[in-house]
N, C-alpha and C positions, 0 to 999 in steps of 0.2 A: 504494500500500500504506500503512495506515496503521499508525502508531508510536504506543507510548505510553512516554517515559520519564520516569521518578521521581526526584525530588532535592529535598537539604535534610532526610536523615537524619541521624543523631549522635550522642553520647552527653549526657545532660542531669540532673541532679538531682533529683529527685523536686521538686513544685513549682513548673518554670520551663515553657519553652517552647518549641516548632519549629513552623517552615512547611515544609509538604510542598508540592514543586510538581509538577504532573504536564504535561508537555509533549505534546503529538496534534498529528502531525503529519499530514499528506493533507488529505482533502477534509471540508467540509459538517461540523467540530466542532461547528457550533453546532446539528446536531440530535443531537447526542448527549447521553444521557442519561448522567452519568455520575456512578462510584462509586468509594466507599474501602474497601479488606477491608485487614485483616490479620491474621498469623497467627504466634502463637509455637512456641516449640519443640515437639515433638509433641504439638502440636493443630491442630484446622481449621483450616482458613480460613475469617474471621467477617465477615459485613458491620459495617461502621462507621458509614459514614451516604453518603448519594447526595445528587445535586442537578437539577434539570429543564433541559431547554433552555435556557432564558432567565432561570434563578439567582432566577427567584419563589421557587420551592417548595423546600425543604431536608427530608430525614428522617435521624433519626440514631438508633443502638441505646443505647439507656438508659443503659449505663455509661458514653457519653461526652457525653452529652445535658449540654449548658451548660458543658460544657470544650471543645468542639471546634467547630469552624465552616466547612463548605464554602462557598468560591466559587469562582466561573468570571469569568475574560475572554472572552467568545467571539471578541473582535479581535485577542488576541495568540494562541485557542487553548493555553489555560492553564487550569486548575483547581489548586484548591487547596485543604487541608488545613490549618486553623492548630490547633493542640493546646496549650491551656493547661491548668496546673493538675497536668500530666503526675504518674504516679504509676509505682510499680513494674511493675503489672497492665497497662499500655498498653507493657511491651515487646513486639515482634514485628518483621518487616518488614510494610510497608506499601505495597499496592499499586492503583493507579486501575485505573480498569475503566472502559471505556465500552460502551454499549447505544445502538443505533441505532433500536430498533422501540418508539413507544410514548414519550411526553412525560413521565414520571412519574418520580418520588423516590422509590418506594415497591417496587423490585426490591430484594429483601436477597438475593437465592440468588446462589450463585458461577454456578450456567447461565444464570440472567438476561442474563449480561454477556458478548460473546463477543470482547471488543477486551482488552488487558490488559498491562501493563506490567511492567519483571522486576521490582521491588519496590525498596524504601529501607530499611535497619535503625536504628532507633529503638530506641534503649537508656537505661531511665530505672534511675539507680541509687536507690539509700533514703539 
């Protein structure tokens, strides 16, 4: 059975920084496709940005485009989330996603992903 858990939420300053880590644990991490949503208080759940199998290919949604950056270990079965620059608008929890069908950075929909972690709260204050 695989797991996905999330760490390295917190509270941060408008400004600063967090590493989100997302732990998969079972088999074959390394063809998963996987992704970061999150979601603040009632509202969606929004894609953030994804990564491919083998950490070539990255996409991410415009608001965090050049503040945020996915990588993957595939040897420790680790992804990651680093969030700089953090603002008020990027509170929510935060959660990975993996997708096993398909090589690609380019799944934004929450049904793309059918693997999913309970989330991490990221709290940026002003």
């Amino acid at each position: 059975q695989v797991q996905l858990v999330e760490s390295g939420g917190g509270l941060v300053q408008a400004g600063g920084s967090l590493r989100l880590s997302c732990a998969v644990s079972g088999r074959a991490f390394s063809v998963y496709s996987m992704g970061w949503f999150r979601q603040a208080r009632g509202k969606e759940r929004e894609f953030v940005g994804a990564i491919d199998w083998t950490g070539e290919r990255t996409y991410y949604t415009s608001s965090v485009k050049g503040r945020f950056t996915i990588s993957r270990d595939n040897a420790q079965n680790m992804a990651y989330l680093q969030m700089n620059i953090l603002e008020p608008e990027d509170t929510a929890v935060y959660y990975c996603a993996a997708r096993t069908l398909g090589n690609s950075p380019y799944y934004t929909s929450v049904d793309a992903y059918a693997l999913w972690g309970q989330g991490t709260q990221v709290t940026v204050s002003s």
